[in-house]
C-alpha positions in Angstrom: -161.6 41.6 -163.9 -159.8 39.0 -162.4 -160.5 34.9 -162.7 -162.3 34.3 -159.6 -164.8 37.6 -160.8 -165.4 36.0 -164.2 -166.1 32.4 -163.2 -168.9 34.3 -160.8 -169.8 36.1 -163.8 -170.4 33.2 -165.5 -172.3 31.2 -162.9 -174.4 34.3 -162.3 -175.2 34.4 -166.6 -176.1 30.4 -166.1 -178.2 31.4 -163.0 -180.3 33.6 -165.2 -181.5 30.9 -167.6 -179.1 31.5 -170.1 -176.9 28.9 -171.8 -173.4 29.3 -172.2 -171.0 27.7 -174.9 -167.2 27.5 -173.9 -165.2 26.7 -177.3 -161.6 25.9 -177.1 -159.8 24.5 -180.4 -161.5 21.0 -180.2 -164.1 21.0 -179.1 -167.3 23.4 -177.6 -168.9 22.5 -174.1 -172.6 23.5 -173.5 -173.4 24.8 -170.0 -176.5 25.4 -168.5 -178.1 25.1 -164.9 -178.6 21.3 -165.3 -175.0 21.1 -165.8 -174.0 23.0 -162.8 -176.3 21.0 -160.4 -174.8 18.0 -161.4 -171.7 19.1 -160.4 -172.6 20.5 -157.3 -174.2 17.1 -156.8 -171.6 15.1 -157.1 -169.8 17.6 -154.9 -167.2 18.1 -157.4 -166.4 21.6 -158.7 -167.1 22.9 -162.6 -165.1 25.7 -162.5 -161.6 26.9 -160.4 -159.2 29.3 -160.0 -155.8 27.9 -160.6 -153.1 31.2 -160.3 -154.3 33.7 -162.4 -155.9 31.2 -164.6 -159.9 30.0 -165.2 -160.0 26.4 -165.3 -163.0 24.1 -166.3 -163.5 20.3 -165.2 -163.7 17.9 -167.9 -163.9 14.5 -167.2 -161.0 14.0 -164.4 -159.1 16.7 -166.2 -158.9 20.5 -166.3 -159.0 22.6 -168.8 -157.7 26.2 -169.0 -160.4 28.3 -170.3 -158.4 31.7 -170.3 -158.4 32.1 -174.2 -161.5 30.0 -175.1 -164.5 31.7 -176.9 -167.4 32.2 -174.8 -171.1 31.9 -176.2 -174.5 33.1 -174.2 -177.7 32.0 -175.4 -181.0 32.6 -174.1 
């Protein structure tokens, strides 16, 4: 599964209802569908594909989220 298959992935999980927790060493982000509408409000993007790499907005940085722990809730 390539990076552009699992950010889908994870849209399509958030889609569902579910919640998603992405945890990298500091800190643990909570996404839900309320989060991603924002986004797409704003017209700014949550998630990317950078190379071969997943990347996650935060603030007016990005984060590589290749090797963070993922969570689903709900």
């Amino acid at each position: 599964m390539n990076a552009q298959q699992k950010i889908e992935k994870i849209l399509a999980t958030v889609k569902e209802g579910k919640t998603i927790y992405i945890s990298t060493a500091l800190r643990s982000y909570k996404i839900t569908q309320k989060t991603v509408n924002s986004w797409e409000k704003s017209g700014l993007e949550l998630f990317k594909v950078q190379g071969d790499s997943m990347m996650m907005a935060s603030g007016k940085q990005w984060l590589c989220i290749d090797y963070c722990k993922f969570t689903v809730e709900g």
